[in-house]
ChimeraX commands (.cxc) that place a marker at each C-alpha (Angstrom):
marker #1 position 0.00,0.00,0.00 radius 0.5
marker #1 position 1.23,3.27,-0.94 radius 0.5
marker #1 position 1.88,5.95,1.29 radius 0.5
marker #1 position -0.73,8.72,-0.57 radius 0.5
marker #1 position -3.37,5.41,0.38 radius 0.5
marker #1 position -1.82,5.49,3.82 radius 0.5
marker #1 position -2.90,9.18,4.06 radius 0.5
marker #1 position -6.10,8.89,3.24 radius 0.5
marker #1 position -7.16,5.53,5.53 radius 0.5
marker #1 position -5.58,7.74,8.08 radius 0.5
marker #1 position -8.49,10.58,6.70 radius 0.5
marker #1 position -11.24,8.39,6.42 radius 0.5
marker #1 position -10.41,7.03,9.87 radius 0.5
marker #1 position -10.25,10.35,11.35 radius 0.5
marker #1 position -13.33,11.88,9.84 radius 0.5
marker #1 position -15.07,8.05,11.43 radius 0.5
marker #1 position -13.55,8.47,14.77 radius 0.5
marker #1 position -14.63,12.41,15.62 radius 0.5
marker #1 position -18.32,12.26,13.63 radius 0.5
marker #1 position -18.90,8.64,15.60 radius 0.5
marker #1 position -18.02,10.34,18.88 radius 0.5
marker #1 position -19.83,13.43,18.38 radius 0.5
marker #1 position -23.28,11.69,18.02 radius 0.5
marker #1 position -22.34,8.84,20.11 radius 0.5
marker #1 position -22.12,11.66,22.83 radius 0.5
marker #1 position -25.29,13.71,21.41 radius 0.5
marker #1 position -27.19,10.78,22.15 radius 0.5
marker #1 position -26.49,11.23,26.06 radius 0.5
marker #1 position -28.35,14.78,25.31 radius 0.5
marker #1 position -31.90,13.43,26.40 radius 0.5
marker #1 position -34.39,15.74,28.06 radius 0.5
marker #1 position -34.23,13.94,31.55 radius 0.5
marker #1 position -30.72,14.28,31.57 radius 0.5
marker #1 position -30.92,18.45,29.82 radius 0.5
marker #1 position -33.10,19.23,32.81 radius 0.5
marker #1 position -29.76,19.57,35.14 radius 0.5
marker #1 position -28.66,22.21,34.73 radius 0.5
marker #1 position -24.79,21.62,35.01 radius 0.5
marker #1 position -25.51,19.13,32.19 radius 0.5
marker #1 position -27.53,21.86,30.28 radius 0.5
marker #1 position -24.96,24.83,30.59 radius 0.5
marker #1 position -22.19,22.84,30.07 radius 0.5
marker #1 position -23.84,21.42,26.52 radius 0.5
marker #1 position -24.72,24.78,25.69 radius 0.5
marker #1 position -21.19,26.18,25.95 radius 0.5
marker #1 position -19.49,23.23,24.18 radius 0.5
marker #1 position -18.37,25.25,21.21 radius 0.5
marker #1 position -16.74,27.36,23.15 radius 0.5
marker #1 position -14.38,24.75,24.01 radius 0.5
marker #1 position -10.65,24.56,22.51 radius 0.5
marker #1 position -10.78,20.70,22.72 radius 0.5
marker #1 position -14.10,21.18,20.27 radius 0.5
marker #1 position -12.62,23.50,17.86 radius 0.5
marker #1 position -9.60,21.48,17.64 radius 0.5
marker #1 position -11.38,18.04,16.56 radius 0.5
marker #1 position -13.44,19.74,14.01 radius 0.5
marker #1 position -10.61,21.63,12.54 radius 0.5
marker #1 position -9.24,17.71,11.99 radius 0.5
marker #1 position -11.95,16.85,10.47 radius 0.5
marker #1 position -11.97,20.05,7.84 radius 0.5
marker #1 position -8.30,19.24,7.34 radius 0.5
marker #1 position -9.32,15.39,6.47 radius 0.5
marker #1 position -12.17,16.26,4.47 radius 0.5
marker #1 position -9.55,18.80,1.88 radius 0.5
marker #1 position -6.45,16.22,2.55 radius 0.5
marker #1 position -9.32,13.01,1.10 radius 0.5
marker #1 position -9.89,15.43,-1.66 radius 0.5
marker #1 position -6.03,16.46,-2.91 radius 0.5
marker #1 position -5.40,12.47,-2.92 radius 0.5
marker #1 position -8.76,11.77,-4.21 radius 0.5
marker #1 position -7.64,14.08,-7.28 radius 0.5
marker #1 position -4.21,12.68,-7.13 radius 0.5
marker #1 position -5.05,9.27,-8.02 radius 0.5
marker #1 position -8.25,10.09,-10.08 radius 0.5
marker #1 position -6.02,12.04,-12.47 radius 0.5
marker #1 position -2.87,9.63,-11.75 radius 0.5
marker #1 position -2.34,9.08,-15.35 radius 0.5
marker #1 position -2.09,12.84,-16.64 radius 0.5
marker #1 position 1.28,13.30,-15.38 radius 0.5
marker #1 position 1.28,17.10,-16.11 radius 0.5
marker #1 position -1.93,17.30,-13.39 radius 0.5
marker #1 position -1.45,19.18,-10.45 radius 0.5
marker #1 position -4.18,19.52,-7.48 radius 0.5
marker #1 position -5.79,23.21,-7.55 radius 0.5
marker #1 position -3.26,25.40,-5.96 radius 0.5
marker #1 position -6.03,26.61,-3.32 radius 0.5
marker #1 position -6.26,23.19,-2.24 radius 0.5
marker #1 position -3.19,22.28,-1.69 radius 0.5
marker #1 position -2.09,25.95,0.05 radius 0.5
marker #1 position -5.27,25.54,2.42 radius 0.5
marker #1 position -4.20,21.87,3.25 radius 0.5
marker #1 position -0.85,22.83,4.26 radius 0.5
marker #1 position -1.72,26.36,5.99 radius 0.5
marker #1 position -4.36,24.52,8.05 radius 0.5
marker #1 position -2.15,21.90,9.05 radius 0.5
marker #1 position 1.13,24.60,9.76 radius 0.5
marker #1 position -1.08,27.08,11.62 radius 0.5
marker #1 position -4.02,25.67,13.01 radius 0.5
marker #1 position -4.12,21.94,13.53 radius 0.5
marker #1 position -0.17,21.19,14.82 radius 0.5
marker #1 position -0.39,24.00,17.44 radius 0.5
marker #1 position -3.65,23.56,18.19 radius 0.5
marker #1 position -3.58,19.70,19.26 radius 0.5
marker #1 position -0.50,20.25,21.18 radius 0.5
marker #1 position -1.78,22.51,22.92 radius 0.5
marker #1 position -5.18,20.50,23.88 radius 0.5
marker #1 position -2.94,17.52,25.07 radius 0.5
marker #1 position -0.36,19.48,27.02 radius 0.5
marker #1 position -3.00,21.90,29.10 radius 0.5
marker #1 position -5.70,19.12,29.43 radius 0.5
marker #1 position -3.40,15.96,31.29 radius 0.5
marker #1 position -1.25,17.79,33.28 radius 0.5
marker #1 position -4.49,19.37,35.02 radius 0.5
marker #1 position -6.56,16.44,34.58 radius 0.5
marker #1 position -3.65,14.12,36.54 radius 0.5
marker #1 position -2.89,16.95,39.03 radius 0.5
marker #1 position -6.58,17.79,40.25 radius 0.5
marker #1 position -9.26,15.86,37.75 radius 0.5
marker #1 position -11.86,18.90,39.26 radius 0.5
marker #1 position -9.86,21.58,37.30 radius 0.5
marker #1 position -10.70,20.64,33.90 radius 0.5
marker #1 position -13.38,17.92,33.92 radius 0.5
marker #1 position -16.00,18.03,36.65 radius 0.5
marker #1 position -18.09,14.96,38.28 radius 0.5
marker #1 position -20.90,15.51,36.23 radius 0.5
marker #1 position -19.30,15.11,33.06 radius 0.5
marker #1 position -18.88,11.80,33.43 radius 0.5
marker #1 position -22.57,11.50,32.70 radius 0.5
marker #1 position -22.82,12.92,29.14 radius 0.5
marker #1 position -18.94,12.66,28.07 radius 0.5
marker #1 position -17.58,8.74,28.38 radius 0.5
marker #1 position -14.13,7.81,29.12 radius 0.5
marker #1 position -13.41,6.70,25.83 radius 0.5
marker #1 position -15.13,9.94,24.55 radius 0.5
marker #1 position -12.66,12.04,26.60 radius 0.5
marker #1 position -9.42,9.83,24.81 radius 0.5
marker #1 position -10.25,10.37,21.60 radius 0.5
marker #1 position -10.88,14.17,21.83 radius 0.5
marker #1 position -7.62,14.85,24.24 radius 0.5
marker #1 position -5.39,11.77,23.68 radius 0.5
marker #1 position -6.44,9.92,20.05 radius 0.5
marker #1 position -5.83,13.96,18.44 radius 0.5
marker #1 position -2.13,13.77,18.73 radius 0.5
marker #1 position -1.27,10.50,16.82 radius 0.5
marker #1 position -3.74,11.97,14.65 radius 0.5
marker #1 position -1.34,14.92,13.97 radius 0.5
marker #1 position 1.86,12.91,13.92 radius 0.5
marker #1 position 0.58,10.56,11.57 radius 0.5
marker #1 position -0.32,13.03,8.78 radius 0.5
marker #1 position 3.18,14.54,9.41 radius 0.5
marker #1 position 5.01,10.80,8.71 radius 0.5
marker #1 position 2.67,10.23,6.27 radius 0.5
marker #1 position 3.06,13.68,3.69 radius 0.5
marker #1 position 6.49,15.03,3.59 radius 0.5
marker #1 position 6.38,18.69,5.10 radius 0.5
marker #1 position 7.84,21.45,3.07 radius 0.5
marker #1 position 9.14,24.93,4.36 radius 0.5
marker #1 position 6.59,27.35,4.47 radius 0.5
marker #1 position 7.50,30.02,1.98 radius 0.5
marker #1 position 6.03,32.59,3.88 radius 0.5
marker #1 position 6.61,32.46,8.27 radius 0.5
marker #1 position 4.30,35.23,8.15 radius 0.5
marker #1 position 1.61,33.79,6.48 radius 0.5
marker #1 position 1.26,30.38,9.02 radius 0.5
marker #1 position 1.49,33.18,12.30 radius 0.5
marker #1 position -1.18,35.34,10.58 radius 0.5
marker #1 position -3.66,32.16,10.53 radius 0.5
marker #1 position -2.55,31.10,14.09 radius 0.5
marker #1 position -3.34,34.82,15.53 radius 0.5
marker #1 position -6.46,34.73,13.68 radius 0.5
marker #1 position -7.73,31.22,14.96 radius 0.5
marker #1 position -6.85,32.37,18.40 radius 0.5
marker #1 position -8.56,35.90,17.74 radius 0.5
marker #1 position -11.72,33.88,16.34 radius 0.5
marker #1 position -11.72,31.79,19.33 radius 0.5
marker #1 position -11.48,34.72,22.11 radius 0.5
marker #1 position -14.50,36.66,20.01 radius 0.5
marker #1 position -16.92,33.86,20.63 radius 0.5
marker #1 position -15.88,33.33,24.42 radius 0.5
marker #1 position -18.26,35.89,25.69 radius 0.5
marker #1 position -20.09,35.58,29.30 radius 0.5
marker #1 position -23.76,35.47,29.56 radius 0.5
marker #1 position -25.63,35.24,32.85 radius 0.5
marker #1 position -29.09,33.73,32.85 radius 0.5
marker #1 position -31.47,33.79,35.84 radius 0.5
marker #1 position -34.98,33.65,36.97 radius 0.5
marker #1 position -36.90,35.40,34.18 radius 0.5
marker #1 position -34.00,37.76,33.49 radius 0.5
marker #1 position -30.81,37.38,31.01 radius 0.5
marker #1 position -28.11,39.53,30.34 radius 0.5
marker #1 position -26.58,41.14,27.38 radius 0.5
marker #1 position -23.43,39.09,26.05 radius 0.5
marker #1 position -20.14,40.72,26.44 radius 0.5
marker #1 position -16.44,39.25,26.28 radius 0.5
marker #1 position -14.64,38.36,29.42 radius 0.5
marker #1 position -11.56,39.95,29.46 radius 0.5
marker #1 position -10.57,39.72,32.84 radius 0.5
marker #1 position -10.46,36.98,35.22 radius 0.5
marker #1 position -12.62,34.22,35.17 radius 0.5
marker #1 position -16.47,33.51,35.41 radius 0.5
marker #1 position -17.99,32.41,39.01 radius 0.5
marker #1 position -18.83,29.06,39.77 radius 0.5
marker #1 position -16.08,27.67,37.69 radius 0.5
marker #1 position -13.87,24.83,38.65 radius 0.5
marker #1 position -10.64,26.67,38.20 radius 0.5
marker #1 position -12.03,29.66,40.67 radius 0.5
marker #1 position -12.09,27.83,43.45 radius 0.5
marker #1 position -8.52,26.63,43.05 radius 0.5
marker #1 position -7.28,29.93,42.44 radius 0.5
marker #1 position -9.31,32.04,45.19 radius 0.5
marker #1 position -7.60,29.04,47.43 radius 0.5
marker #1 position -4.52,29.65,46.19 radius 0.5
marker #1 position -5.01,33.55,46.85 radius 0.5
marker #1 position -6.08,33.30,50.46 radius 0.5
marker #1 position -3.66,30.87,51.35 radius 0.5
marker #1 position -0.88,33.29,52.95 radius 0.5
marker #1 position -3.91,35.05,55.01 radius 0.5
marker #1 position -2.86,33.42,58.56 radius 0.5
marker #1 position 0.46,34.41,58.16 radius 0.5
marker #1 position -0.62,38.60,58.15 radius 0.5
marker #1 position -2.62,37.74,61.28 radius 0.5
marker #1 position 0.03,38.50,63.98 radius 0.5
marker #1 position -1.53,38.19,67.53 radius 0.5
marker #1 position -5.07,36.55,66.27 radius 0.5
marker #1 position -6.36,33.05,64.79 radius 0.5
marker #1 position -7.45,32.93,61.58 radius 0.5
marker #1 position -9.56,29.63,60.62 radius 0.5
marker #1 position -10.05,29.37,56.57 radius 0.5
marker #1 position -12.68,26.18,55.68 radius 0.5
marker #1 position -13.05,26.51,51.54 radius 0.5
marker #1 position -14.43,30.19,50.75 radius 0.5
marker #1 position -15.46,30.65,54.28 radius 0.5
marker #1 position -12.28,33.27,56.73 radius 0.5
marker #1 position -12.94,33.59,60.22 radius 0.5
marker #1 position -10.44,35.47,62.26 radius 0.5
marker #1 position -10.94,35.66,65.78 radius 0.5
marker #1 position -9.07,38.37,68.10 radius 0.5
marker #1 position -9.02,38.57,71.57 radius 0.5
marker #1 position -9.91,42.14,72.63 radius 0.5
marker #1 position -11.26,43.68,76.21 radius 0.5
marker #1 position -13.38,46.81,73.37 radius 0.5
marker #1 position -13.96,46.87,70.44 radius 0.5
marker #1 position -11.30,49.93,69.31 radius 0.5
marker #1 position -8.73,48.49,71.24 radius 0.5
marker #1 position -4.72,48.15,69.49 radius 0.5
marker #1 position -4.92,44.57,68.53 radius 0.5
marker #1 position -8.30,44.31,66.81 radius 0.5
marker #1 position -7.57,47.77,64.66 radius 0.5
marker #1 position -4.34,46.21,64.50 radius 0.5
marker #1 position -5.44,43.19,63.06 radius 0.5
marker #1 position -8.03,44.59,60.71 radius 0.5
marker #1 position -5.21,46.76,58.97 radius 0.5
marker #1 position -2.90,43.73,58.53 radius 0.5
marker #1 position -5.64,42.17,57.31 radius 0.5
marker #1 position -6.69,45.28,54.97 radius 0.5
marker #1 position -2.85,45.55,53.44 radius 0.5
marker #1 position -2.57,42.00,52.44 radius 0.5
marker #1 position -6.12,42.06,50.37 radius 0.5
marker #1 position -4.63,45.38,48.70 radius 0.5
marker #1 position -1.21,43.04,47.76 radius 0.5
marker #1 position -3.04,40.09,47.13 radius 0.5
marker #1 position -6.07,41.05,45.05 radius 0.5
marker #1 position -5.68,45.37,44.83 radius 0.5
marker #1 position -8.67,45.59,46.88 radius 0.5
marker link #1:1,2 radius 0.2
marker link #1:2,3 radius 0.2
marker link #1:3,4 radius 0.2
marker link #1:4,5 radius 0.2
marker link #1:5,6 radius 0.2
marker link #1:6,7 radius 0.2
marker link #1:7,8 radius 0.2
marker link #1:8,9 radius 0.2
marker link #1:9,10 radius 0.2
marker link #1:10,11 radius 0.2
marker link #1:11,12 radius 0.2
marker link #1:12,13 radius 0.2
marker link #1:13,14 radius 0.2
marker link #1:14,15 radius 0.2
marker link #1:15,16 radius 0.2
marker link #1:16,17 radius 0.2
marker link #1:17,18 radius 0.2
marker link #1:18,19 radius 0.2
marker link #1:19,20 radius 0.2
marker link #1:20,21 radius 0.2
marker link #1:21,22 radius 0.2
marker link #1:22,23 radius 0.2
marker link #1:23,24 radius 0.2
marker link #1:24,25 radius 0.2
marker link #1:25,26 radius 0.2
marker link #1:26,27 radius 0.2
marker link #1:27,28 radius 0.2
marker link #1:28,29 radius 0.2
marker link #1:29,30 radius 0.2
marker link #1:30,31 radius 0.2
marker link #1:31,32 radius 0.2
marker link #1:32,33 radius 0.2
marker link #1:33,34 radius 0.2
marker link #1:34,35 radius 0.2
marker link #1:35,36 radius 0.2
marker link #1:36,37 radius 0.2
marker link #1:37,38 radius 0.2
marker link #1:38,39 radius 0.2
marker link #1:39,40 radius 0.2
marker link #1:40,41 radius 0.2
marker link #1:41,42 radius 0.2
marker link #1:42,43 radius 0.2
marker link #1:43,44 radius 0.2
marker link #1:44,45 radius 0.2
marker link #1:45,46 radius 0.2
marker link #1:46,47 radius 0.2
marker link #1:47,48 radius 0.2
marker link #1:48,49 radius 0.2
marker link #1:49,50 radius 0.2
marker link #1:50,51 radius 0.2
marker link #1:51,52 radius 0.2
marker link #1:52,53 radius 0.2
marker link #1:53,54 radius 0.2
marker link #1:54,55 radius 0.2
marker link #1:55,56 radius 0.2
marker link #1:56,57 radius 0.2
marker link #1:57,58 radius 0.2
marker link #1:58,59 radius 0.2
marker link #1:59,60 radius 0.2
marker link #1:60,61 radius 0.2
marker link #1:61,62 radius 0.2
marker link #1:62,63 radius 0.2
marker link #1:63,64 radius 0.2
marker link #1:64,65 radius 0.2
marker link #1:65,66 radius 0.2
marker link #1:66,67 radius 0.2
marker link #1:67,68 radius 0.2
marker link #1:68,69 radius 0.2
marker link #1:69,70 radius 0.2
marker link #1:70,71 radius 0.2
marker link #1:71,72 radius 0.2
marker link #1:72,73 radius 0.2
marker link #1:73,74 radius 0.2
marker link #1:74,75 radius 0.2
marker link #1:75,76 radius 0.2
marker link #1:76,77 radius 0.2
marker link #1:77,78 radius 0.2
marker link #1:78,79 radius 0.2
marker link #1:79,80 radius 0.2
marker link #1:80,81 radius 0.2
marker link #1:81,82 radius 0.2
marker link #1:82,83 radius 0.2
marker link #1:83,84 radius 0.2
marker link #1:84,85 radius 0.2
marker link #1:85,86 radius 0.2
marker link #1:86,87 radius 0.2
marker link #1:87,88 radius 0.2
marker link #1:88,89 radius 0.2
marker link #1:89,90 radius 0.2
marker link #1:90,91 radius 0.2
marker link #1:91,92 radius 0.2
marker link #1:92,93 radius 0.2
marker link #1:93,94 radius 0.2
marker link #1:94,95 radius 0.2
marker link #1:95,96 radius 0.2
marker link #1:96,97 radius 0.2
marker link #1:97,98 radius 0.2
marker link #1:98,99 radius 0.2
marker link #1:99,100 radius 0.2
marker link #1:100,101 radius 0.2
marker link #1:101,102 radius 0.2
marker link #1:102,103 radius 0.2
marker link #1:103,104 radius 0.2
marker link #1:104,105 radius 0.2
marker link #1:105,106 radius 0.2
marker link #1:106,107 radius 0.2
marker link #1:107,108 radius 0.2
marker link #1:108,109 radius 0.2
marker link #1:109,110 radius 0.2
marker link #1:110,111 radius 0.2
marker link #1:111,112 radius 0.2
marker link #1:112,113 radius 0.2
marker link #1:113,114 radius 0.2
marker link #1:114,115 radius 0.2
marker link #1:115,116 radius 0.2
marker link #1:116,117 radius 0.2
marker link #1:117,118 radius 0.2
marker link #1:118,119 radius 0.2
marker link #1:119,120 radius 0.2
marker link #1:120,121 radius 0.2
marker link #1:121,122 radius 0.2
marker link #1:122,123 radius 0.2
marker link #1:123,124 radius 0.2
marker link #1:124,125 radius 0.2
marker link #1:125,126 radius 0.2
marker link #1:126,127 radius 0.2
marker link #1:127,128 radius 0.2
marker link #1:128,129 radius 0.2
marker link #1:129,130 radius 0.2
marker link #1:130,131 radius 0.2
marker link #1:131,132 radius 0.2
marker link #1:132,133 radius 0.2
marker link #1:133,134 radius 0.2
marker link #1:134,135 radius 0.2
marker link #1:135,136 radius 0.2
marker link #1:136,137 radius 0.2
marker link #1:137,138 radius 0.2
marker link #1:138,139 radius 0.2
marker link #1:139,140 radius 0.2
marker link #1:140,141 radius 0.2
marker link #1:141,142 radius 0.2
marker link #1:142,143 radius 0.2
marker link #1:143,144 radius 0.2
marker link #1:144,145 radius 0.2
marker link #1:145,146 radius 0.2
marker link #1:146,147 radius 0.2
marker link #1:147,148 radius 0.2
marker link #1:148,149 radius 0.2
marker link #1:149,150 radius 0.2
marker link #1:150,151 radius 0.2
marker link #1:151,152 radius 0.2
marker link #1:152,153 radius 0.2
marker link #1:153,154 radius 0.2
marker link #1:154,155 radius 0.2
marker link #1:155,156 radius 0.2
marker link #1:156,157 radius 0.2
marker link #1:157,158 radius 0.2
marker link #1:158,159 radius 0.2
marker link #1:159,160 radius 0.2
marker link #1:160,161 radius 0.2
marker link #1:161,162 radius 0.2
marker link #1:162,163 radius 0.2
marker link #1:163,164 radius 0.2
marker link #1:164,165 radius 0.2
marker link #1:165,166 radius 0.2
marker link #1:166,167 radius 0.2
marker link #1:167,168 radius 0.2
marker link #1:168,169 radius 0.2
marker link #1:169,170 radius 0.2
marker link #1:170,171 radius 0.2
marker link #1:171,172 radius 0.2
marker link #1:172,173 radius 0.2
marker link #1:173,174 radius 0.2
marker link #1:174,175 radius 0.2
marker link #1:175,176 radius 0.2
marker link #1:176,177 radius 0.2
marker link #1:177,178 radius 0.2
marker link #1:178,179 radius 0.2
marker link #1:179,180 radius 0.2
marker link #1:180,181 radius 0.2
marker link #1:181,182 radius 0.2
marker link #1:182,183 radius 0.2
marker link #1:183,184 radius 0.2
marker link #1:184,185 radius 0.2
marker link #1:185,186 radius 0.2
marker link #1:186,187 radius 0.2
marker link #1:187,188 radius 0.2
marker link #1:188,189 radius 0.2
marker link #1:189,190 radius 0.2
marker link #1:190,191 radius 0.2
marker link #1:191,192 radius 0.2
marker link #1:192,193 radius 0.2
marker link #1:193,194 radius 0.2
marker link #1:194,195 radius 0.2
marker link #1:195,196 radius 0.2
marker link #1:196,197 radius 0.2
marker link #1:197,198 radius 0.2
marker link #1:198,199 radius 0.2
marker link #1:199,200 radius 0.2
marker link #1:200,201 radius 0.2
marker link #1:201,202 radius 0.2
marker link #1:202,203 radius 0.2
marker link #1:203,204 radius 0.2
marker link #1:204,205 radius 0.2
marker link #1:205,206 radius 0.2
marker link #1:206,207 radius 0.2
marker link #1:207,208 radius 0.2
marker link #1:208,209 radius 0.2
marker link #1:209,210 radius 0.2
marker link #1:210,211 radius 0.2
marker link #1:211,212 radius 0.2
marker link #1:212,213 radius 0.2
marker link #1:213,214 radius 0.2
marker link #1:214,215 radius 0.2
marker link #1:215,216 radius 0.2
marker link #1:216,217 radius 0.2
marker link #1:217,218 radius 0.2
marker link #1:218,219 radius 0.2
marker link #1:219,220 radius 0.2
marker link #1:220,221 radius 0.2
marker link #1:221,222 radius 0.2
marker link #1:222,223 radius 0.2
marker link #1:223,224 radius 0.2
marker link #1:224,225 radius 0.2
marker link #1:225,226 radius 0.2
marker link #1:226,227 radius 0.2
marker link #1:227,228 radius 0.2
marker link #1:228,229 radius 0.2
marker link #1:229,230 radius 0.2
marker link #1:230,231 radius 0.2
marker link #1:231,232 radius 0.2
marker link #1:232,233 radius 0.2
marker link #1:233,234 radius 0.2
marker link #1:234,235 radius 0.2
marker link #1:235,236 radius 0.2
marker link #1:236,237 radius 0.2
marker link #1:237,238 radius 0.2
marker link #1:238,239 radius 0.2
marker link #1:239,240 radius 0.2
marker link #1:240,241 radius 0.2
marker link #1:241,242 radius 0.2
marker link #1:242,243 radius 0.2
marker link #1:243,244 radius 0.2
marker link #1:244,245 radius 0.2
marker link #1:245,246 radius 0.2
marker link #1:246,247 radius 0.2
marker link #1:247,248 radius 0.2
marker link #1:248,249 radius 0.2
marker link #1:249,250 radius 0.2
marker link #1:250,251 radius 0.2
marker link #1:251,252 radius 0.2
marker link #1:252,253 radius 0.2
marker link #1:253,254 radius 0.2
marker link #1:254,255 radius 0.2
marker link #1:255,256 radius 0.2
marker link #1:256,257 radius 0.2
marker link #1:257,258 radius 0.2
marker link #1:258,259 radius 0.2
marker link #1:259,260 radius 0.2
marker link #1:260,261 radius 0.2
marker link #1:261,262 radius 0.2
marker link #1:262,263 radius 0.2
marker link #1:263,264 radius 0.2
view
């Protein structure tokens, strides 16, 4: 088997692998299971995912890839034929700038979270709607995905550096305009607008970081206790009044280390 049929098993297999797991996990989408709503907001805001851009970028890349070798070896016997230019400049643009830089980046920020604290980056409830095997093949199956395309088609300089970065800024532009925060309530909704600092409440990654943030508290606390349980600070100070040194004392030590910590 030659390697331009290599390629394109590796295609068809690809476009199989993301389209099977994409219904295979639409089919967890049932009404019972849509009426929590952790399950319904976190359907909802699936696009907005990097892991889902990335795995239907691979499939536009396999779809244009089956199509140059499709031509290839449909016109295989008119050596003078050459695949439209367009084709073969989107192929390898998609690959430079979007898919290798994109899948590396899925793998490498997904594990090292997921194996350090599995709450970061994939919640309990997942589980219910996104399978283990589902979760492989959109952070782990991606990668030989990526390398295998790069065996299997010898890559070529870019002739242009500029021209690959340009496409990378612009996925990650694309990407950022679409992240926008909308907060929905009891009978009342708010306008979208972009987050552009910090991150939204009630995510998984808050509660690390606020932890993270608060940790050093005790140690500003001189003559006091301080007793931190999860988002909850209690510091207790002995005092005969209220005004006395060591409460105003401990309220300003307490004051200067939320300016440091958070510019508050």
């Amino acid at each position: 088997m030659s390697r331009i049929h290599l390629r394109m098993c590796g295609y068809v297999v690809t476009l199989a692998l993301h389209l099977t797991n994409g219904l295979y996990m639409r089919s967890f989408h049932t009404k019972e299971l849509l009426e929590d709503p952790e399950i319904r907001t976190f359907v909802g805001v699936q696009w907005r995912y990097i892991t889902t851009w990335t795995f239907l970028f691979q499939m536009v890349y396999a779809l244009i890839g089956l199509t140059c070798d499709w031509l290839t070896l449909k016109n295989s016997s008119n050596k003078k034929y050459k695949v439209p230019s367009f084709l073969t400049n989107m192929r390898d643009t998609l690959y430079s700038g979007i898919i290798w830089p994109a899948t590396f980046q899925v793998a490498t920020l997904f594990w090292p979270f997921y194996l350090y604290n599995v709450q970061l980056v994939y919640p309990v409830f997942i589980d219910r709607v996104v399978t283990r095997l589902s979760n492989h093949i959109m952070h782990s199956f991606i990668v030989p995905i990526a390398v295998w395309e790069m065996f299997m088609r010898p890559q070529k300089k870019p002739p242009s550096k500029a021209k690959i970065v340009s496409v990378l800024v612009a996925y990650t532009v694309a990407y950022w305009v679409v992240v926008k925060v909308k907060i929905e309530g009891k009978n009342i909704n708010s306008e979208a607008g972009m987050l552009d600092l910090g991150i939204p409440q009630g995510s998984a990654l808050g509660n690390t970081l606020f932890l993270i943030f608060v940790n050093d508290l005790p140690t500003s606390v001189a003559e006091g206790m301080t007793v931190l349980f999860a988002d909850d600070t209690t510091v207790v100070v002995k005092a005969h009044r209220i005004h006395s040194y060591s409460y105003v004392l401990e309220l300003t030590s307490i004051g200067r280390f939320s300016e440091m910590t958070f510019g508050a």
